[in-house]
Every structure is written in C-alpha cells, then in structure tokens.
C-alpha positions in Angstrom: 21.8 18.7 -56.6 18.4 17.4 -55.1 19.2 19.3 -51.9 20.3 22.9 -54.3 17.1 22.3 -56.1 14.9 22.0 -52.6 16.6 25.0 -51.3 16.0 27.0 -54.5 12.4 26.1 -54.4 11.9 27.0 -50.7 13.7 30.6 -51.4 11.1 31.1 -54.2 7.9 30.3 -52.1 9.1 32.4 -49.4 10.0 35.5 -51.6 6.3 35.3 -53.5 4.6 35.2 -50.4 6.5 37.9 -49.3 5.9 40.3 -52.3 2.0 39.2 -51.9 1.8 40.9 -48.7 4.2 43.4 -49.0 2.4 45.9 -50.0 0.9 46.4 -47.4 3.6 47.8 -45.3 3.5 51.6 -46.5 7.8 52.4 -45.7 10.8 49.6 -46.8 11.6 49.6 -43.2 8.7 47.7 -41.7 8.4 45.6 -45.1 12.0 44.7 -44.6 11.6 44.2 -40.5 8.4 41.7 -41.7 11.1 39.9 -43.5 13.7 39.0 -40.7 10.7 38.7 -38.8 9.4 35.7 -40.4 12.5 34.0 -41.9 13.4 34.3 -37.8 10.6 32.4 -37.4 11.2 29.6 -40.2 14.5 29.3 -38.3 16.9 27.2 -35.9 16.2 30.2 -33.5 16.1 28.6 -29.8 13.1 31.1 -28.5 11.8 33.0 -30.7 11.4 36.3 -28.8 12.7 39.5 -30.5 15.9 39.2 -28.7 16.5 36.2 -29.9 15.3 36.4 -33.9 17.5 39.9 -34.2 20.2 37.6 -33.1 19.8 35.1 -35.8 18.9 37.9 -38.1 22.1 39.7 -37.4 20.6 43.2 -35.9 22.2 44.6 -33.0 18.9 45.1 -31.1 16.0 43.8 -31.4 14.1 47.3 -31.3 13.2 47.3 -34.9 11.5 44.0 -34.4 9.9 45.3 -31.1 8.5 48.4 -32.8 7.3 46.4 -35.9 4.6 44.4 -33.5 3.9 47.8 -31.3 4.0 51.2 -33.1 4.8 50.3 -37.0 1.5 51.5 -39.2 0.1 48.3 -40.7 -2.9 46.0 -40.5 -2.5 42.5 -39.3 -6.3 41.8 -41.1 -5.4 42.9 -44.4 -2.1 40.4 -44.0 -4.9 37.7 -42.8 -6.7 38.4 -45.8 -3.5 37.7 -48.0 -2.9 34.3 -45.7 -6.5 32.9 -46.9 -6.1 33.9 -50.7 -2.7 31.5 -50.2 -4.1 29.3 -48.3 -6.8 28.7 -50.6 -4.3 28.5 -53.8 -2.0 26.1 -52.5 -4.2 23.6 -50.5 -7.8 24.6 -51.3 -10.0 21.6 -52.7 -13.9 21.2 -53.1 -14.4 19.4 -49.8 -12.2 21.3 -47.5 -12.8 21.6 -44.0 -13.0 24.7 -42.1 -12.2 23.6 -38.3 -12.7 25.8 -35.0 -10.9 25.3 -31.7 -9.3 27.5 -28.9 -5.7 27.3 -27.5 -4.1 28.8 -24.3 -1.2 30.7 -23.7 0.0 30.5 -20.6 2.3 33.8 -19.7 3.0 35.3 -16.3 1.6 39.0 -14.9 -1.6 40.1 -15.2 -1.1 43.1 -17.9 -1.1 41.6 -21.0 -4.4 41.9 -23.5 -6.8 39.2 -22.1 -4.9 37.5 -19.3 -6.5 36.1 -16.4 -6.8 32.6 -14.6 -8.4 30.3 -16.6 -9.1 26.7 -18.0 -6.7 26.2 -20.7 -7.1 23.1 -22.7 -3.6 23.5 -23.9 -2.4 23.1 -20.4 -5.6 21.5 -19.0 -5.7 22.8 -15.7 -6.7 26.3 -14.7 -4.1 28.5 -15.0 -2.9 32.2 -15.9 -3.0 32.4 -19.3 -4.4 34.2 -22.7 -6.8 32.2 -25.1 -7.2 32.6 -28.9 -9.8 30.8 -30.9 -8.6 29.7 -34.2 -10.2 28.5 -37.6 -7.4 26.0 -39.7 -8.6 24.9 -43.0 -8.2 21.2 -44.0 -8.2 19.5 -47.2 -6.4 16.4 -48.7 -3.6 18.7 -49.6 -2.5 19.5 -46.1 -4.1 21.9 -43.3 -3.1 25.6 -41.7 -4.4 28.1 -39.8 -6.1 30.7 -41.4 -7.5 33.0 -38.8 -7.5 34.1 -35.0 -9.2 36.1 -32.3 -8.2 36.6 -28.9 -10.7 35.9 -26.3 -11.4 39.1 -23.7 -13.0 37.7 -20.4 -15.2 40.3 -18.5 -12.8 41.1 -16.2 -11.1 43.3 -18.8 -13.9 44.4 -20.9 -15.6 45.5 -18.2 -12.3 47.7 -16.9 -12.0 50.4 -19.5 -8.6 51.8 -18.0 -7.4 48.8 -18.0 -8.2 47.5 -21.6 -6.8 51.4 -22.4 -3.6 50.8 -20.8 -3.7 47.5 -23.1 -4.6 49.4 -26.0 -7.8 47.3 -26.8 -10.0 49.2 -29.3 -12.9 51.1 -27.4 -15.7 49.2 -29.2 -14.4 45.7 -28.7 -17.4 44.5 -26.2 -17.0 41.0 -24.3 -18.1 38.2 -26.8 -18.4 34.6 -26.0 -16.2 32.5 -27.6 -18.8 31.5 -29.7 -19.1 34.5 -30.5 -15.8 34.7 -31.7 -16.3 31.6 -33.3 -19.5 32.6 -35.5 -17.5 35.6 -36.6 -14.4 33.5 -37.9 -16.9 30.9 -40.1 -18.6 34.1 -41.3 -15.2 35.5 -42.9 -14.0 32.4 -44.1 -16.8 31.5 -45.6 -16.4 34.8 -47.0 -12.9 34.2 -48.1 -11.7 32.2 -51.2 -11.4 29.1 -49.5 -13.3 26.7 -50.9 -15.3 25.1 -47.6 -17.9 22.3 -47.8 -17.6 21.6 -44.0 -17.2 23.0 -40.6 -16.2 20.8 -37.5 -15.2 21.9 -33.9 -15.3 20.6 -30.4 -18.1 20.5 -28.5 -17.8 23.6 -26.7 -18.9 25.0 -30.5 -21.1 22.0 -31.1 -23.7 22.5 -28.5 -24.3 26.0 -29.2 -27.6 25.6 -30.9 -26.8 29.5 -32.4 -23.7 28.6 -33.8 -25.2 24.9 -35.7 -28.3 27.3 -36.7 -25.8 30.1 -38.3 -24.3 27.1 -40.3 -27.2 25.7 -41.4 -28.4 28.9 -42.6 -25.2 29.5 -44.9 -25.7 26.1 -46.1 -22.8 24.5 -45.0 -22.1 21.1 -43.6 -21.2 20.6 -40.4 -20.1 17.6 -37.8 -20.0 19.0 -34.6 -19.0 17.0 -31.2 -21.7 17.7 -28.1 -21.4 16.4 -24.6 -23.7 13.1 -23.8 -26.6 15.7 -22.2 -27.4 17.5 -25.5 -30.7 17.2 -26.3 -32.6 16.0 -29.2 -35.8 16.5 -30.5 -37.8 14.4 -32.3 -41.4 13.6 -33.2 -41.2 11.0 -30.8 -40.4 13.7 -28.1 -37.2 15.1 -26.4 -34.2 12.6 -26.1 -30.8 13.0 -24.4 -28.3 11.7 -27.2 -26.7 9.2 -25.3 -30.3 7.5 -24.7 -30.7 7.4 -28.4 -27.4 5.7 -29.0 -27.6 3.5 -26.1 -30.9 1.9 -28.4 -28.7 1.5 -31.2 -28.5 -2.6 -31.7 -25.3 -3.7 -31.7 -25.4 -4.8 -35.6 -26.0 -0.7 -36.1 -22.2 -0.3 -35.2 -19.3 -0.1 -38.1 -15.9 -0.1 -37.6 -14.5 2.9 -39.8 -11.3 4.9 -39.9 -11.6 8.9 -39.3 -8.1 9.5 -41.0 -4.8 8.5 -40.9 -2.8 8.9 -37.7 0.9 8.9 -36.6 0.4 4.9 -36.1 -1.9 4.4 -39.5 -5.5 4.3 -39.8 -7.7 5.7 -36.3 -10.0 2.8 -35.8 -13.1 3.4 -33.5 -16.7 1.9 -34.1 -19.2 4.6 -35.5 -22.9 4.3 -35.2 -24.8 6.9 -36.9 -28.6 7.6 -37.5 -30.4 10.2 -40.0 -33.1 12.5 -37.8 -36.6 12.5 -39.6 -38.1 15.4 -41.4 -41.3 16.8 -39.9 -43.3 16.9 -43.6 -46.1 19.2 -41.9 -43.8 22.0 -41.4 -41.4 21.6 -44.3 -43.0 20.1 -47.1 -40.5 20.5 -49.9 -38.1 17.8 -50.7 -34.9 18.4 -48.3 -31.4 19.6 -49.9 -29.5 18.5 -45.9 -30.6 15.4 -43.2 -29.7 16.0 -39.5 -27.7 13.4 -38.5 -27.0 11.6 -35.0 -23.5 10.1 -34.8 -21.1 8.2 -32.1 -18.2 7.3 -31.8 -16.8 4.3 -29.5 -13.3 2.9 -28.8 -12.4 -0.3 -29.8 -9.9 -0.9 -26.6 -12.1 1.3 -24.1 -15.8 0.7 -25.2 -17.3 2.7 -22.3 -15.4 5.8 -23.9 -18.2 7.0 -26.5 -17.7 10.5 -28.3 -21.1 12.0 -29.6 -22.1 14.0 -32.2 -24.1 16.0 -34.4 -24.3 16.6 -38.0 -25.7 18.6 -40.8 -25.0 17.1 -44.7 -26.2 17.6 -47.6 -28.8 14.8 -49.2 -26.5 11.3 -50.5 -23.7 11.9 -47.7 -22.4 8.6 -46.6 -21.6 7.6 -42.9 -18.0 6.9 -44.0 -17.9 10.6 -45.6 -19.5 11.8 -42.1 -16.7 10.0 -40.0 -13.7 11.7 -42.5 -15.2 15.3 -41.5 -15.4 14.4 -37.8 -11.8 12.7 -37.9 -10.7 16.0 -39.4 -11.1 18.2 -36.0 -8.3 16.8 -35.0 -6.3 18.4 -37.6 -6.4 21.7 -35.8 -4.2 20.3 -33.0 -1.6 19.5 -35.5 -1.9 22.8 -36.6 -1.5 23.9 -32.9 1.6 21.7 -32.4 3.0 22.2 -35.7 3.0 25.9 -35.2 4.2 26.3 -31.8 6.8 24.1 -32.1 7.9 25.4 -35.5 6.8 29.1 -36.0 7.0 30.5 -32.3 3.2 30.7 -32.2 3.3 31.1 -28.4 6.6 32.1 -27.7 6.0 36.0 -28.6 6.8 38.6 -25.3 4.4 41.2 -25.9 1.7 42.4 -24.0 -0.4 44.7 -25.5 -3.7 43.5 -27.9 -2.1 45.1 -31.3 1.2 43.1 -30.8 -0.6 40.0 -29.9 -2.5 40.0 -33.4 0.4 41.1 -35.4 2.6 38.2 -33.9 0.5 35.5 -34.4 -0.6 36.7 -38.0 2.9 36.4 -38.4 3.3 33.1 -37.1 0.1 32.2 -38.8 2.2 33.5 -42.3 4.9 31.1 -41.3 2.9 28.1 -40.4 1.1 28.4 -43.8 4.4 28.6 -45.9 5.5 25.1 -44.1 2.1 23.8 -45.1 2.4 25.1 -48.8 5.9 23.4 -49.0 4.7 20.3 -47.4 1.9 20.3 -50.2 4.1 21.1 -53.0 7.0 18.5 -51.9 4.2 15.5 -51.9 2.5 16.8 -55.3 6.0 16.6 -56.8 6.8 13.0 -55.4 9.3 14.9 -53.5 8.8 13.7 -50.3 10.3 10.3 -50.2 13.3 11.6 -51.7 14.1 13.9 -49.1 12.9 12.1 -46.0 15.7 9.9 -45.7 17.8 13.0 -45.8 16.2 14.9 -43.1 14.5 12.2 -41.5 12.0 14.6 -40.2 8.4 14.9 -41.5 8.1 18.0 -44.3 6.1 19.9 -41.0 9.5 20.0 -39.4 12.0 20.7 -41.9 12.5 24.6 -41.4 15.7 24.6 -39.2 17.6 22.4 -41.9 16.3 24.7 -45.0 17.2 27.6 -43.1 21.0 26.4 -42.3 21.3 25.2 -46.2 20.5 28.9 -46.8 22.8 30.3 -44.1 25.7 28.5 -46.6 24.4 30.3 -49.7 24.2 34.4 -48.2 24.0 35.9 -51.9 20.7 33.7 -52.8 19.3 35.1 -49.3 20.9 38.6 -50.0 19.1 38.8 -53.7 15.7 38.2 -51.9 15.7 41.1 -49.4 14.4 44.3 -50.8 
C-alpha cells in the first residue's frame, strides 16, 4: 500500500507540472509529444536519444520527438519561466542560494551550435565539446537547476553562415561567460525564487564586474578567487594569499560547509571582515566585505580562497554554509545527467539544444520536488530500504511501478 500510495503521489506531481506548462504548446500534438518526452526522460530508458525514448514510449519513430526539439512552435524561455515559479514553490526558502557554474558536453563533429575544442571541466582536459553555464538554486529543501545558456566562442559568432546553418539568432553577439553569467543572476533574481545568496567558482568570482553587479542588487555573495586576486585595503594593495598567510594560527576554526556523502565536510576556515573607508562612505554600512580560506585538514598546503559580500551580523559559520553550497551545483550536474539525459540529447542545431535541456531541466526539477516532498512527509526512511537508492535516483523504479498500472498512466495523457 506504501508503494500504491508513492506511485499515486508521483503520477500527481508529474501531471500538475505538466498542466502548468502546457499551455504553452499552442496544438495537442506537441503538448502530448512534451509528455512522452519527459516521462522518457524520468525513465529506465538506456540512452536517452529520441530513438531510444520513442521506444520506451511506444511510437514507431522517433520523428515526432525529433520535430518537437527542431520545427514544433514553442518557447523553451516561457517553459523556463514555469520551471522557476516551481522551483520556487516546492523548495524556495528565505536563505536560498542561487549557484553559477559551467558544464561541458563533449560531442563529436564540428556542426553543432557552439562546438569547438575546448577546456571542459566536466572532462577536464581540452576537448571537442559544447559548454552551457547553469544557475541551480539551493535551499535546505533540496536544489535544481533553474536556468541555462549555451556558451558561443568566437569562432562561431564571428562566422555568420555558419551560426545560420546552425540556426543561431542573428543578434546573439559573442559574450563571455560572465557575461552569460550576469544575465542568469539578473533573471533569477528577477524570478520568484526567493535568493539571499549567490556563490560560484572562481572563474565568476574574480570578475570584479560580476561581484560589483551583485553588490549593487544587494545580494550576498561568497565567491571562490584564485590565490593572485588582489585586495585593496587602506593599508595598500595585497595578494589574498599574503593576507591569509598573516593569519595567526589561533585565527583558524575547524567548521563543516555541509553535509557530504561521508557526513559533515570538515576543512579549517579563517576568515577576516575588510574595513570601511569612513571618508568616502560615511553612513553606517548595511554589507562588510569579507576575506575567507579554506584549508584541508589532511592536505594543509591545499588552501581554497575566497571573497565575500554579507549583510551586517553574518556569522563566519553562516559564510562557510553559503561557500559549502557551490558544490551543490555539481550534484545537480551529476544528478541530471545521470538521471534526466541532460547530456545525452543528439541534436545539433542551437533551438534544439535549448529545448532539450529545458526539458531535462523540467525533469531534474520534478525529482527534486519529490525528493523534497518525500523528506517533508517522513517518507523517506520508509521507502529507502525498499529502493535502497537515494530519492535523486528513484525514477527508473517509479516508472516500472507505473508501466504495471497503464490505465493510471493512460488517464493522465491528454
């Protein structure tokens, strides 16, 4: 009965989240496509290409799927939009975290939107890949990904036949990916989601444009830098790893950043509140500027460094639990690769690449609303020893529950 009422739950979720973005697929064809689409990507589907989710949907050819990403008349942004209103309803809080990173996706030929050789971090080598930055929100509740842009590299902005042949817009210019990532703080913060903080790697962190643009929305930030960032001070101009180099040894605290896969991530943190020039800036201050490192407890010599941006009473420990949450977005990452087909998509062309990993985005989202509900409902120890798979990972067994009740699935299709 506990495993009925799971399933009944799971085909509810999934059928309200449908309707909620429904509407925006003008014809039943392409709202019904969507459908097998996504439940194909919730599924025990080996590679989830379009051959291979027809298959498990039951359509003789995957065309329908294919012309659903390429040719069908609907807006991947306005489905985005839809993802962040849900998002923000089933695991928004006060304090959440709005995180920034970029992934690879390493395909073969040189046609598809964006390709080229590059550094991947996914792979971390240089290789022939595409890259998307991502924003993933994070609260207590769970985390998702909530928004995307694919990175263009000169080589193909600068090649207008070839971005045609691509179908990339003709005003999408070259931006950095900082660029990239400015816009997608700018329209989350925009968004429902409630978002206190902002963290990313420090390929984000030292851009001094990207810090300012938070600082002038007024939202916190925790930012990693490389050991060569600058700081300045009254005292003068200091590389950051100079300044925590003086730290005394008593100045360290040995603090967890979050939970891990093994329990609490122990480092030793050090972290040290930048004065306020008074001259220039004479009212009382609302945020500090904040210095932070972290150090390994097994590998001392490995030191992580940081900067930070918090409003006036924030505590070291509360500064450590936003930098520990960056790493949430690899999760995120795995969680939706490995589960949703985030990277396993065969299309080439810039419209398809947005519309799949919307999709994906849709389905990794769902997972993290069920996740969310289960633990809220004290479900989760109850099923674990069922499945005896984390809630991130229990989509194939949902799915082949379903596959045993066809009239449940039947009554939810349009």
């Amino acid at each position: 009965m506990a495993v009925e009422g799971a399933t009944g739950r799971w085909v509810a979720e999934l059928e309200e989240l449908f309707l909620r973005v429904g509407h925006h697929f003008g014809r039943v064809e392409p709202r019904r496509r969507m459908r097998e689409y996504v439940r194909g990507l919730l599924g025990p589907v080996g590679r989830k290409n379009s051959w291979q989710l027809a298959e498990y949907g039951g359509l003789t050819a995957p065309y329908g799927l294919q012309h659903l990403l390429s040719w069908s008349r609907w807006d991947p942004d306005e489905i985005r939009d839809d993802l962040q209103e849900y998002v923000a309803e089933r695991l928004g809080e006060p304090d959440g975290v709005l995180i920034v990173d970029d992934t690879g996706f390493v395909k073969k030929g040189t046609v598809s939107a964006g390709i080229q050789r590059q550094y991947s971090g996914t792979a971390g080598r240089t290789e022939n890949c595409q890259i998307g930055v991502f924003a993933a929100y994070a609260s207590i509740k769970g985390r998702a990904l909530v928004d995307r842009e694919l990175y263009l590299p000169k080589s193909w902005t600068n090649d207008a036949e070839r971005c045609r042949h691509a179908r990339v817009p003709a005003e999408r210019a070259f931006a950095t990916k900082g660029e990239l990532a400015r816009t997608l703080v700018l329209r989350a913060l925009a968004s429902p989601l409630p978002i206190a903080w902002v963290t990313a790697d420090s390929l984000y962190g030292q851009d001094w444009t990207f810090r300012r643009m938070l600082e002038e929305t007024g939202v916190g930030y925790v930012v990693a830098v490389p050991k060569s960032q600058q700081i300045k001070s009254l005292a003068g101009i200091w590389r950051i790893d100079q300044l925590i180099d003086d730290a005394p040894d008593d100045a360290w605290q040995m603090l967890s950043c979050g939970d891990g896969a093994h329990g609490p991530r122990l480092y030793d943190w050090v972290a040290a509140r930048l004065p306020v020039n008074i001259a220039f800036d004479p009212d009382p201050p609302t945020h500090h500027r904040w210095v932070m490192a972290r150090r390994s407890l097994s590998r001392p010599q490995e030191v992580a460094y940081y900067l930070a941006y918090a409003p006036q009473g924030t505590t070291v420990e509360h500064l450590v639990r936003v930098a520990g949450s960056r790493w949430a977005i690899e999760s995120c990452f795995q969680t939706a690769k490995n589960e949703c087909g985030l990277d396993e998509y065969e299309v080439r062309r810039y419209p398809g690449w947005y519309r799949h990993i919307t999709l994906a985005m849709l389905a990794h989202a769902f997972l993290a609303a069920m996740a969310a509900a289960a633990i809220e409902k004290g479900a989760a120890e109850t099923t674990r020893p069922r499945w005896r798979r984390s809630p991130w990972q229990r989509s194939a067994d949902y799915w082949q529950l379903a596959d045993r009740h066809p009239r449940r699935i039947a009554a939810s299709s349009p």
